[in-house]
C-alpha positions in Angstrom: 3.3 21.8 43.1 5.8 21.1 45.8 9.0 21.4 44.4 11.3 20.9 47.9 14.2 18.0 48.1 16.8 17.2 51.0 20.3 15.6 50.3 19.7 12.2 50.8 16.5 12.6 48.2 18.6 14.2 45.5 21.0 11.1 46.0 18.6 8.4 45.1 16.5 10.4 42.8 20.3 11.1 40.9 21.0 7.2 41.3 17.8 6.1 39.6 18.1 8.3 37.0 21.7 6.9 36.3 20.5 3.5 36.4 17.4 3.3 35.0 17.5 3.2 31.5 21.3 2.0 31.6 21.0 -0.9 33.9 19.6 -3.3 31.5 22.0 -2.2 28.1 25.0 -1.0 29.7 26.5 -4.6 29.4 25.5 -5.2 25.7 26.9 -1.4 25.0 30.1 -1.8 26.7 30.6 -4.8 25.5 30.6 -4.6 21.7 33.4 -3.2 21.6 35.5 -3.9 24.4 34.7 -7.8 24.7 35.8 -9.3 28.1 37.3 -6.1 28.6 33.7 -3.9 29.1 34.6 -3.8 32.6 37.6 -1.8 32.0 35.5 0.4 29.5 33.2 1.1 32.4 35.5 2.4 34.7 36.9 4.3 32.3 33.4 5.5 31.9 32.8 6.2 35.0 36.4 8.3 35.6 35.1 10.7 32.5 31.4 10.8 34.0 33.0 11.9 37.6 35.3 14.8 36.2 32.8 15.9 33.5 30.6 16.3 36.2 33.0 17.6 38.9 33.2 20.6 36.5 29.6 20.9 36.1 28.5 21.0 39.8 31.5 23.4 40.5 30.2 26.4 38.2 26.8 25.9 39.3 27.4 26.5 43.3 29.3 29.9 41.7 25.9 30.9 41.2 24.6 29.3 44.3 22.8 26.8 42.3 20.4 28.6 40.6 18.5 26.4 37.5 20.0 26.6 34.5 17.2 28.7 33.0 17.8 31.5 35.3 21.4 31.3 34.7 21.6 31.4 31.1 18.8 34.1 30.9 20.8 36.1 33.2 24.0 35.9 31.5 22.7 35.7 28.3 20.2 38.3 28.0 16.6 37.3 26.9 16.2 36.6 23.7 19.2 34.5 23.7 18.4 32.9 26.8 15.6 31.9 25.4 16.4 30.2 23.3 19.3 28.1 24.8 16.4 27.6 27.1 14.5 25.9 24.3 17.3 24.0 23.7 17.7 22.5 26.8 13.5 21.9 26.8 14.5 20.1 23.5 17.2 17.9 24.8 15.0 17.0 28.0 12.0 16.0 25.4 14.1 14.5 23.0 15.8 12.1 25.8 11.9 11.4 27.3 10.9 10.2 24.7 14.4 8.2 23.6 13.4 6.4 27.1 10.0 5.9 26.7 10.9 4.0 23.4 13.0 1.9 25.5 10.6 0.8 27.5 7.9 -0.3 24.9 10.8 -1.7 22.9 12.1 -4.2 25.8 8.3 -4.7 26.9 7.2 -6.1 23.5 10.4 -7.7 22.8 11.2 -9.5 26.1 7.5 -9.5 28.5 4.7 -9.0 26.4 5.5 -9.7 22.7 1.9 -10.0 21.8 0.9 -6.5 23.1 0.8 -2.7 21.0 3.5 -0.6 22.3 1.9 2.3 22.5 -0.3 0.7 25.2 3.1 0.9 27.4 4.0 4.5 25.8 0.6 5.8 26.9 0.4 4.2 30.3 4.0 5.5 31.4 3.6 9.0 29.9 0.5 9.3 31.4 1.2 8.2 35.1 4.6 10.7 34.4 2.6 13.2 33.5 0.3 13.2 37.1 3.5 12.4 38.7 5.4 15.7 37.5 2.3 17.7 38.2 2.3 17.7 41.7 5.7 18.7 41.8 9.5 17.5 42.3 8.9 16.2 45.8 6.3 13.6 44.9 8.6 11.8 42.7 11.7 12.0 45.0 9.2 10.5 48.5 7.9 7.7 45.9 11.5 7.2 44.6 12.3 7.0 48.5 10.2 4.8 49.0 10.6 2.4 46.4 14.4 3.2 46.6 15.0 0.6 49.4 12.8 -2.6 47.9 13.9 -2.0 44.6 17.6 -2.6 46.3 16.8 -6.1 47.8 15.3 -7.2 44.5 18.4 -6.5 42.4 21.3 -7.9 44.9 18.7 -10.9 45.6 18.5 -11.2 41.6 22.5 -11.2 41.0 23.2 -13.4 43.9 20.6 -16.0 43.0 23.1 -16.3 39.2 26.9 -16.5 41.0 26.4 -20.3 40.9 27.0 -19.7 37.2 29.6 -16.9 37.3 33.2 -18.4 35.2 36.2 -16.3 36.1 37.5 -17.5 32.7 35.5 -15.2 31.0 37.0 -12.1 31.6 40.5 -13.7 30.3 42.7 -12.9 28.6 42.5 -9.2 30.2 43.4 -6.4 27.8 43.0 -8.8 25.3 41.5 -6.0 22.8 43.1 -2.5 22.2 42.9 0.4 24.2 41.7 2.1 21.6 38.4 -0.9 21.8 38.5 -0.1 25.3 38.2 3.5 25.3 35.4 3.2 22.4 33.5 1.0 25.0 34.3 3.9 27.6 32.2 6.3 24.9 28.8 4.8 24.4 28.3 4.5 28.3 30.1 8.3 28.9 27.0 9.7 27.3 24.3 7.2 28.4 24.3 8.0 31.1 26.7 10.0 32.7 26.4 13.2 31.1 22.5 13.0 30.6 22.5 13.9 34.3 23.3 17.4 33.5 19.3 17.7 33.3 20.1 17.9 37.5 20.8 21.5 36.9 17.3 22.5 36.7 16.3 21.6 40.3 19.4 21.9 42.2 17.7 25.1 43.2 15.1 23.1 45.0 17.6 21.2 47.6 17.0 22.9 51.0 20.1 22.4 52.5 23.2 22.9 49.6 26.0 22.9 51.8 27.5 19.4 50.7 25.1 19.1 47.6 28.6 18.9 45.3 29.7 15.8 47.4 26.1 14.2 47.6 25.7 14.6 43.6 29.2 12.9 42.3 29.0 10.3 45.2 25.7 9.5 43.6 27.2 9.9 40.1 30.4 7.2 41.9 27.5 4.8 43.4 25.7 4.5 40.2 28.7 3.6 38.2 29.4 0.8 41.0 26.1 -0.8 40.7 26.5 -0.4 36.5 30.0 -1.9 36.8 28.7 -4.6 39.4 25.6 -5.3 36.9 28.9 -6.0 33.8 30.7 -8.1 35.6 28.0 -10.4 37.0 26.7 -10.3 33.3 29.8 -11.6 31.3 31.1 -13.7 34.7 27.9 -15.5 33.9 27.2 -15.5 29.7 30.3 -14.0 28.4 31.1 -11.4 26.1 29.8 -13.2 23.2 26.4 -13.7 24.2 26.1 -10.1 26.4 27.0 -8.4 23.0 24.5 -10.2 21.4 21.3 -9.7 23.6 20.0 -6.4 23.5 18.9 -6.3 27.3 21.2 -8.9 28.6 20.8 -8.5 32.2 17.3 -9.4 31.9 18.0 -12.2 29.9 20.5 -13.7 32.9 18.0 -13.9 35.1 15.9 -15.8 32.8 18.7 -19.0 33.7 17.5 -18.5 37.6 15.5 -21.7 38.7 15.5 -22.8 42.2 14.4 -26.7 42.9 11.1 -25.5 40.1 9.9 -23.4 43.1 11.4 -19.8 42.2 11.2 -20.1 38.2 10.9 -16.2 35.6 11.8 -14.0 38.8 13.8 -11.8 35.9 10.4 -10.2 36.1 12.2 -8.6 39.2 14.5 -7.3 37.6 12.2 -5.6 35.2 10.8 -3.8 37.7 13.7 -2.6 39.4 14.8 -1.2 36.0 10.9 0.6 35.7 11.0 1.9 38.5 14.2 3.8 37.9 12.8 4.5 33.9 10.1 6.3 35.5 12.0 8.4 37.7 14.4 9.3 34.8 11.5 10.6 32.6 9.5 12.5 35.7 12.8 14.3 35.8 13.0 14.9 31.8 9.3 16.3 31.8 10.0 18.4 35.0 13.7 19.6 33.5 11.4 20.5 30.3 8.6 22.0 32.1 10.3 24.3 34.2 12.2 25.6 31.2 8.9 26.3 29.0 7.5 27.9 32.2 10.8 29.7 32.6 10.5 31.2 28.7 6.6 31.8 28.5 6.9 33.3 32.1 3.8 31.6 33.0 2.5 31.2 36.9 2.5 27.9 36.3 4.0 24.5 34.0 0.7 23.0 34.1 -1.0 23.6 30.5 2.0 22.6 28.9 2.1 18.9 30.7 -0.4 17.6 27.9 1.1 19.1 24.6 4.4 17.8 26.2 3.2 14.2 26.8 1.8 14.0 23.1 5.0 15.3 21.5 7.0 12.7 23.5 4.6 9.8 22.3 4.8 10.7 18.3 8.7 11.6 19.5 9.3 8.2 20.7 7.5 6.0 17.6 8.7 7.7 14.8 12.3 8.7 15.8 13.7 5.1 14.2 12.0 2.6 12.7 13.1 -0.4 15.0 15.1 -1.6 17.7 18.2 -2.3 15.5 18.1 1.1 14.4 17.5 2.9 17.8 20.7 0.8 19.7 22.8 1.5 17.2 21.8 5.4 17.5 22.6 5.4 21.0 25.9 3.7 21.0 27.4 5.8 17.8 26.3 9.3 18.5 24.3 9.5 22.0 27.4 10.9 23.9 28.5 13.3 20.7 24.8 14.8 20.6 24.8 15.0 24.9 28.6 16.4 25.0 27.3 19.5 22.7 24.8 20.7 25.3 27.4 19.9 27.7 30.0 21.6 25.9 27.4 25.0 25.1 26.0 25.1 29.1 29.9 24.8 30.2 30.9 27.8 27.5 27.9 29.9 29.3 29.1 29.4 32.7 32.5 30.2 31.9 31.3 33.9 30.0 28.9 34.1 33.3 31.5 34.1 35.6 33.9 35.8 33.7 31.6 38.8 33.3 30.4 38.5 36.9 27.3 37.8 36.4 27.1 35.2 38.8 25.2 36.1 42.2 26.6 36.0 45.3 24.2 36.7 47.5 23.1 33.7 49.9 20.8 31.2 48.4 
Protein backbone atom coordinates (compact mmCIF):
# COMPACT_ATOMS: atom_id res chain seq x y z
CA UNK A 1 0.00 0.00 0.00
CA UNK A 2 1.79 3.02 -1.30
CA UNK A 3 0.39 5.82 0.32
CA UNK A 4 2.97 8.76 -1.25
CA UNK A 5 1.41 12.09 -3.14
CA UNK A 6 3.37 15.29 -4.61
CA UNK A 7 1.63 18.80 -4.83
CA UNK A 8 0.45 18.77 -8.17
CA UNK A 9 -1.30 15.16 -7.32
CA UNK A 10 -3.07 16.41 -4.31
CA UNK A 11 -4.40 19.34 -6.61
CA UNK A 12 -6.20 17.17 -9.12
CA UNK A 13 -7.09 14.43 -6.81
CA UNK A 14 -8.74 17.64 -4.52
CA UNK A 15 -10.36 19.00 -7.90
CA UNK A 16 -11.99 15.74 -8.79
CA UNK A 17 -13.25 15.15 -5.60
CA UNK A 18 -14.92 18.73 -5.72
CA UNK A 19 -16.30 18.18 -8.98
CA UNK A 20 -17.35 14.88 -9.24
CA UNK A 21 -20.42 14.36 -7.66
CA UNK A 22 -21.32 18.22 -7.90
CA UNK A 23 -20.67 18.76 -11.52
CA UNK A 24 -23.82 17.40 -12.83
CA UNK A 25 -26.39 18.84 -9.77
CA UNK A 26 -24.73 21.93 -8.76
CA UNK A 27 -26.87 23.84 -11.46
CA UNK A 28 -30.35 22.29 -10.47
CA UNK A 29 -29.19 22.90 -6.57
CA UNK A 30 -28.23 26.43 -6.96
CA UNK A 31 -30.84 27.06 -8.93
CA UNK A 32 -33.95 26.36 -7.01
CA UNK A 33 -33.65 28.81 -5.15
CA UNK A 34 -31.75 31.48 -6.57
CA UNK A 35 -33.36 31.34 -10.22
CA UNK A 36 -31.20 33.33 -12.85
CA UNK A 37 -29.39 34.42 -9.92
CA UNK A 38 -27.52 30.71 -9.13
CA UNK A 39 -24.51 32.23 -10.42
CA UNK A 40 -24.35 34.71 -7.74
CA UNK A 41 -25.26 31.86 -5.20
CA UNK A 42 -22.18 30.10 -6.43
CA UNK A 43 -19.77 32.57 -5.80
CA UNK A 44 -21.11 33.13 -2.69
CA UNK A 45 -20.55 29.51 -2.27
CA UNK A 46 -17.38 29.38 -3.23
CA UNK A 47 -16.25 32.65 -0.92
CA UNK A 48 -17.72 30.50 2.28
CA UNK A 49 -15.94 27.15 0.88
CA UNK A 50 -12.42 29.22 0.54
CA UNK A 51 -12.45 30.72 4.16
CA UNK A 52 -14.02 27.68 5.84
CA UNK A 53 -11.26 25.96 4.42
CA UNK A 54 -8.51 28.63 4.88
CA UNK A 55 -9.24 27.85 8.62
CA UNK A 56 -9.05 24.33 8.26
CA UNK A 57 -5.71 23.91 6.38
CA UNK A 58 -4.17 26.59 8.84
CA UNK A 59 -4.66 24.41 12.18
CA UNK A 60 -3.60 21.42 10.40
CA UNK A 61 0.06 22.69 9.29
CA UNK A 62 0.19 23.74 13.39
CA UNK A 63 0.55 20.17 13.67
CA UNK A 64 2.57 19.78 10.61
CA UNK A 65 -0.14 18.00 9.01
CA UNK A 66 -0.57 15.03 10.83
CA UNK A 67 -4.15 12.97 9.87
CA UNK A 68 -6.81 13.83 11.79
CA UNK A 69 -6.80 10.51 13.56
CA UNK A 70 -3.56 11.11 15.08
CA UNK A 71 -4.47 14.52 16.01
CA UNK A 72 -7.59 13.97 17.81
CA UNK A 73 -6.20 10.84 19.55
CA UNK A 74 -3.42 12.87 20.65
CA UNK A 75 -5.32 15.75 21.98
CA UNK A 76 -8.02 13.90 23.00
CA UNK A 77 -6.77 10.95 24.82
CA UNK A 78 -7.92 7.40 23.61
CA UNK A 79 -10.94 6.54 24.41
CA UNK A 80 -12.26 9.79 23.24
CA UNK A 81 -10.31 9.80 20.31
CA UNK A 82 -11.70 6.98 19.38
CA UNK A 83 -14.46 7.65 19.10
CA UNK A 84 -14.44 11.06 17.20
CA UNK A 85 -12.42 8.75 15.09
CA UNK A 86 -15.48 6.63 14.49
CA UNK A 87 -17.22 9.52 13.79
CA UNK A 88 -15.25 10.77 11.14
CA UNK A 89 -15.15 6.72 9.75
CA UNK A 90 -18.94 7.39 9.85
CA UNK A 91 -19.12 10.52 7.98
CA UNK A 92 -16.58 9.16 5.29
CA UNK A 93 -19.01 5.95 4.94
CA UNK A 94 -22.06 7.69 5.13
CA UNK A 95 -20.98 10.26 2.17
CA UNK A 96 -19.65 6.85 0.05
CA UNK A 97 -22.34 5.60 0.02
CA UNK A 98 -24.59 9.08 -0.47
CA UNK A 99 -22.36 9.06 -3.84
CA UNK A 100 -22.57 5.72 -4.81
CA UNK A 101 -26.50 6.23 -4.78
CA UNK A 102 -25.86 9.04 -7.12
CA UNK A 103 -24.42 7.23 -9.41
CA UNK A 104 -27.01 4.31 -9.87
CA UNK A 105 -29.68 6.88 -9.45
CA UNK A 106 -28.45 9.16 -12.62
CA UNK A 107 -27.41 5.69 -14.48
CA UNK A 108 -30.94 4.22 -14.40
CA UNK A 109 -32.64 7.42 -14.72
CA UNK A 110 -30.62 9.07 -17.57
CA UNK A 111 -28.24 5.97 -19.52
CA UNK A 112 -29.53 2.82 -18.80
CA UNK A 113 -33.22 3.01 -17.51
CA UNK A 114 -33.78 -0.63 -18.08
CA UNK A 115 -30.84 -1.91 -15.96
CA UNK A 116 -30.88 -2.95 -11.75
CA UNK A 117 -28.97 -0.40 -9.93
CA UNK A 118 -27.18 -2.37 -7.85
CA UNK A 119 -25.41 -3.74 -10.99
CA UNK A 120 -23.70 -0.03 -10.99
CA UNK A 121 -23.50 -0.02 -6.95
CA UNK A 122 -21.59 -3.28 -7.16
CA UNK A 123 -19.38 -2.64 -10.03
CA UNK A 124 -18.10 0.86 -8.64
CA UNK A 125 -17.70 -0.36 -5.02
CA UNK A 126 -15.95 -3.10 -6.21
CA UNK A 127 -13.36 -1.55 -8.58
CA UNK A 128 -13.03 1.29 -5.43
CA UNK A 129 -12.44 -1.20 -3.32
CA UNK A 130 -9.11 -2.77 -5.40
CA UNK A 131 -8.36 0.79 -6.10
CA UNK A 132 -8.02 1.83 -2.27
CA UNK A 133 -6.19 -1.32 -1.55
CA UNK A 134 -3.11 -0.60 -3.17
CA UNK A 135 -2.84 2.51 -1.63
CA UNK A 136 -3.41 6.51 -1.95
CA UNK A 137 -0.91 6.81 -4.89
CA UNK A 138 -2.70 4.42 -7.28
CA UNK A 139 -5.66 6.52 -7.29
CA UNK A 140 -3.89 10.00 -7.49
CA UNK A 141 -1.33 8.43 -10.89
CA UNK A 142 -4.84 7.12 -12.45
CA UNK A 143 -6.59 10.44 -11.49
CA UNK A 144 -3.36 11.98 -13.28
CA UNK A 145 -3.71 10.36 -15.86
CA UNK A 146 -7.17 10.64 -16.67
CA UNK A 147 -7.03 14.17 -15.22
CA UNK A 148 -5.92 15.76 -18.61
CA UNK A 149 -8.53 13.79 -21.14
CA UNK A 150 -11.21 14.15 -18.87
CA UNK A 151 -10.41 18.14 -19.36
CA UNK A 152 -10.64 18.22 -23.23
CA UNK A 153 -13.93 16.28 -23.03
CA UNK A 154 -15.75 18.76 -20.78
CA UNK A 155 -14.52 22.24 -22.47
CA UNK A 156 -15.09 20.33 -25.96
CA UNK A 157 -18.67 19.43 -24.46
CA UNK A 158 -19.61 23.14 -23.33
CA UNK A 159 -18.22 24.75 -26.28
CA UNK A 160 -20.01 22.41 -28.76
CA UNK A 161 -23.74 24.19 -26.75
CA UNK A 162 -22.57 28.21 -26.91
CA UNK A 163 -24.48 28.32 -30.24
CA UNK A 164 -27.47 28.11 -27.90
CA UNK A 165 -26.25 30.23 -24.95
CA UNK A 166 -29.19 33.55 -24.47
CA UNK A 167 -27.71 36.34 -22.40
CA UNK A 168 -31.32 37.07 -21.64
CA UNK A 169 -31.50 34.50 -19.23
CA UNK A 170 -29.62 35.59 -16.52
CA UNK A 171 -31.84 38.98 -16.56
CA UNK A 172 -33.17 40.69 -14.56
CA UNK A 173 -29.97 40.22 -12.21
CA UNK A 174 -30.80 40.16 -8.52
CA UNK A 175 -34.12 39.68 -9.48
CA UNK A 176 -34.85 37.36 -6.31
CA UNK A 177 -33.79 38.27 -2.63
CA UNK A 178 -30.62 38.02 -1.05
CA UNK A 179 -31.94 36.11 1.24
CA UNK A 180 -32.86 33.37 -2.19
CA UNK A 181 -29.45 34.03 -2.97
CA UNK A 182 -27.72 33.18 0.00
CA UNK A 183 -30.08 30.00 0.44
CA UNK A 184 -28.72 28.97 -3.01
CA UNK A 185 -25.12 29.73 -1.51
CA UNK A 186 -26.10 26.86 1.29
CA UNK A 187 -26.98 23.70 -0.51
CA UNK A 188 -23.66 24.01 -2.65
CA UNK A 189 -21.47 25.26 0.69
CA UNK A 190 -21.89 21.78 1.94
CA UNK A 191 -21.84 19.77 -1.28
CA UNK A 192 -19.16 20.10 -1.81
CA UNK A 193 -17.02 22.51 -0.33
CA UNK A 194 -16.88 21.43 3.11
CA UNK A 195 -17.00 17.58 2.29
CA UNK A 196 -13.34 18.08 1.41
CA UNK A 197 -12.38 18.17 4.94
CA UNK A 198 -12.12 14.23 4.40
CA UNK A 199 -8.35 15.80 2.84
CA UNK A 200 -7.25 15.82 6.43
CA UNK A 201 -6.57 12.24 6.56
CA UNK A 202 -3.83 12.08 3.95
CA UNK A 203 -2.26 15.44 4.02
CA UNK A 204 0.24 13.51 5.95
CA UNK A 205 1.13 11.58 2.82
CA UNK A 206 2.26 14.81 0.53
CA UNK A 207 6.05 14.63 0.34
CA UNK A 208 6.82 17.96 -0.08
CA UNK A 209 4.28 20.32 2.38
CA UNK A 210 5.91 23.50 2.06
CA UNK A 211 3.09 25.24 -0.18
CA UNK A 212 0.46 22.33 0.44
CA UNK A 213 -1.88 25.34 2.11
CA UNK A 214 -1.65 27.31 -1.26
CA UNK A 215 -1.92 24.06 -3.53
CA UNK A 216 -5.22 22.88 -1.44
CA UNK A 217 -7.51 26.28 -1.56
CA UNK A 218 -6.21 26.99 -5.18
CA UNK A 219 -7.60 23.61 -5.88
CA UNK A 220 -10.72 24.41 -3.61
CA UNK A 221 -10.71 28.26 -6.09
CA UNK A 222 -10.32 26.04 -9.42
CA UNK A 223 -13.07 23.71 -8.68
CA UNK A 224 -15.55 26.44 -7.84
CA UNK A 225 -14.49 28.06 -11.44
CA UNK A 226 -15.23 24.99 -13.35
CA UNK A 227 -18.73 24.51 -11.01
CA UNK A 228 -19.53 28.22 -11.67
CA UNK A 229 -18.41 27.86 -15.46
CA UNK A 230 -20.65 24.50 -15.63
CA UNK A 231 -24.04 27.23 -14.10
CA UNK A 232 -23.66 29.60 -16.34
CA UNK A 233 -23.24 27.67 -19.56
CA UNK A 234 -26.32 25.68 -18.09
CA UNK A 235 -28.97 28.48 -17.57
CA UNK A 236 -27.14 30.73 -20.68
CA UNK A 237 -28.36 27.71 -22.56
CA UNK A 238 -31.95 26.25 -20.85
CA UNK A 239 -32.70 28.78 -18.24
CA UNK A 240 -33.47 28.74 -14.75
CA UNK A 241 -36.77 27.19 -15.32
CA UNK A 242 -35.88 24.09 -16.96
CA UNK A 243 -32.15 23.65 -14.87
CA UNK A 244 -34.32 23.63 -11.68
CA UNK A 245 -36.38 21.18 -13.11
CA UNK A 246 -33.95 18.48 -14.34
CA UNK A 247 -32.34 16.68 -11.76
CA UNK A 248 -28.83 16.35 -13.68
CA UNK A 249 -29.17 19.24 -16.01
CA UNK A 250 -25.83 19.42 -17.37
CA UNK A 251 -26.20 16.13 -18.80
CA UNK A 252 -29.37 16.83 -20.11
CA UNK A 253 -27.63 20.05 -22.20
CA UNK A 254 -25.62 18.07 -23.95
CA UNK A 255 -28.33 15.91 -24.99
CA UNK A 256 -29.38 19.24 -27.49
CA UNK A 257 -25.68 18.82 -29.15
CA UNK A 258 -26.06 17.51 -32.86
CA UNK A 259 -23.50 18.35 -35.40
CA UNK A 260 -24.72 18.05 -39.32
CA UNK A 261 -26.18 14.07 -37.73
CA UNK A 262 -22.48 13.17 -37.54
CA UNK A 263 -21.66 13.96 -33.72
CA UNK A 264 -25.25 13.01 -32.23
CA UNK A 265 -25.56 11.67 -27.73
CA UNK A 266 -21.83 12.78 -27.05
CA UNK A 267 -23.57 13.85 -23.45
CA UNK A 268 -22.27 10.34 -22.92
CA UNK A 269 -18.87 12.45 -22.51
CA UNK A 270 -19.93 14.19 -20.19
CA UNK A 271 -20.96 11.21 -18.14
CA UNK A 272 -17.81 10.05 -17.98
CA UNK A 273 -16.00 13.06 -17.05
CA UNK A 274 -18.43 13.20 -14.13
CA UNK A 275 -17.45 9.12 -13.33
CA UNK A 276 -14.39 9.58 -13.36
CA UNK A 277 -14.24 12.32 -10.81
CA UNK A 278 -17.28 10.08 -8.65
CA UNK A 279 -14.75 7.47 -8.50
CA UNK A 280 -12.03 9.39 -7.22
CA UNK A 281 -14.34 11.03 -4.58
CA UNK A 282 -15.36 7.59 -3.15
CA UNK A 283 -11.54 5.97 -3.37
CA UNK A 284 -10.93 8.92 -1.09
CA UNK A 285 -14.10 8.29 1.29
CA UNK A 286 -13.11 4.41 1.67
CA UNK A 287 -9.37 5.42 2.17
CA UNK A 288 -10.43 8.55 4.75
CA UNK A 289 -12.58 5.55 6.39
CA UNK A 290 -10.01 2.95 6.29
CA UNK A 291 -7.27 4.69 7.70
CA UNK A 292 -9.35 5.76 10.63
CA UNK A 293 -10.66 2.04 11.45
CA UNK A 294 -7.00 1.02 11.08
CA UNK A 295 -6.03 4.04 13.14
CA UNK A 296 -8.75 2.75 16.19
CA UNK A 297 -8.20 -1.15 15.90
CA UNK A 298 -4.37 -0.33 15.67
CA UNK A 299 -4.09 -2.97 13.05
CA UNK A 300 -0.76 -3.41 10.69
CA UNK A 301 -2.96 -2.98 8.09
CA UNK A 302 -6.70 -1.50 6.52
CA UNK A 303 -7.06 -4.42 4.47
CA UNK A 304 -9.68 -6.82 6.25
CA UNK A 305 -11.88 -4.13 6.74
CA UNK A 306 -12.12 -3.08 2.79
CA UNK A 307 -14.95 -5.86 2.38
CA UNK A 308 -17.22 -5.27 5.57
CA UNK A 309 -16.78 -1.60 4.37
CA UNK A 310 -17.88 -2.11 0.78
CA UNK A 311 -21.02 -4.16 1.92
CA UNK A 312 -22.06 -1.52 4.54
CA UNK A 313 -21.85 1.16 1.81
CA UNK A 314 -24.08 -0.96 -0.70
CA UNK A 315 -27.09 -1.60 1.94
CA UNK A 316 -26.04 2.22 3.07
CA UNK A 317 -26.62 3.53 -0.30
CA UNK A 318 -30.23 1.51 -1.15
CA UNK A 319 -31.93 1.90 1.79
CA UNK A 320 -30.99 5.49 3.05
CA UNK A 321 -34.21 7.12 0.93
CA UNK A 322 -36.60 5.50 -0.90
CA UNK A 323 -36.16 7.50 -4.28
CA UNK A 324 -34.51 10.11 -6.06
CA UNK A 325 -37.10 12.80 -5.03
CA UNK A 326 -36.43 11.94 -1.55
CA UNK A 327 -32.55 11.73 -1.67
CA UNK A 328 -32.21 15.50 -3.70
CA UNK A 329 -34.25 17.04 -1.47
CA UNK A 330 -31.97 15.48 1.49
CA UNK A 331 -29.03 16.97 0.10
CA UNK A 332 -30.18 20.43 -0.62
CA UNK A 333 -32.07 20.91 2.96
CA UNK A 334 -29.62 19.45 5.45
CA UNK A 335 -26.29 18.21 3.61
CA UNK A 336 -24.35 21.36 4.66
CA UNK A 337 -26.02 21.43 8.36
CA UNK A 338 -25.02 17.61 8.93
CA UNK A 339 -21.23 18.34 7.17
CA UNK A 340 -20.85 21.86 9.15
CA UNK A 341 -21.17 19.75 12.54
CA UNK A 342 -18.15 17.60 11.85
CA UNK A 343 -16.66 20.68 10.69
CA UNK A 344 -17.59 22.63 13.56
CA UNK A 345 -16.45 19.45 16.26
CA UNK A 346 -12.81 18.86 14.23
CA UNK A 347 -12.40 22.85 14.32
CA UNK A 348 -13.31 22.84 18.35
CA UNK A 349 -10.42 19.97 18.70
CA UNK A 350 -7.91 21.84 16.94
CA UNK A 351 -8.57 24.85 18.77
CA UNK A 352 -8.29 22.77 22.58
CA UNK A 353 -5.04 21.05 20.72
CA UNK A 354 -3.33 24.07 20.29
CA UNK A 355 -4.40 25.79 23.09
CA UNK A 356 -3.09 23.02 25.42
CA UNK A 357 0.05 22.53 23.24
CA UNK A 358 -0.46 19.61 22.13
CA UNK A 359 0.45 20.22 18.74
CA UNK A 360 4.01 18.89 17.60
CA UNK A 361 6.52 20.91 16.39
CA UNK A 362 9.02 18.82 15.44
CA UNK A 363 9.75 18.67 11.51
CA UNK A 364 7.50 16.54 9.56
Amino acid sequence: MNHTLNRWQLFLLTVSFLTGSSLLMAPNLTSFYSKQDAWLSMITAIAIGVLINSLWIYLLSLYQYQSIFDIVETVSGKWIGSILSLIIVYYSLHLCSYVVRNVSNFMISSVLPDTNAWTFQVMLILVSLYSCYYGLNNIARVNEFLNPIMAVLFIASLLLTLNRFDIRYFKPVMEEPLTKILQGAYTTTGFPFIEVILFGTVFTYVKKKKKLMRTYLNAIVASGIILLITIIVAIGCDGYYMVSRTTFPTFELMRAINIVKLLERIEILIAVVWIVGIFAKIVICFLAAMMGLQQVAKHHSYGPFLLPAGLLVWAMSNHQHSNTMEFTDFVAKNWTLWWFTLYILLIVVLIIGVILKKNKRSEP
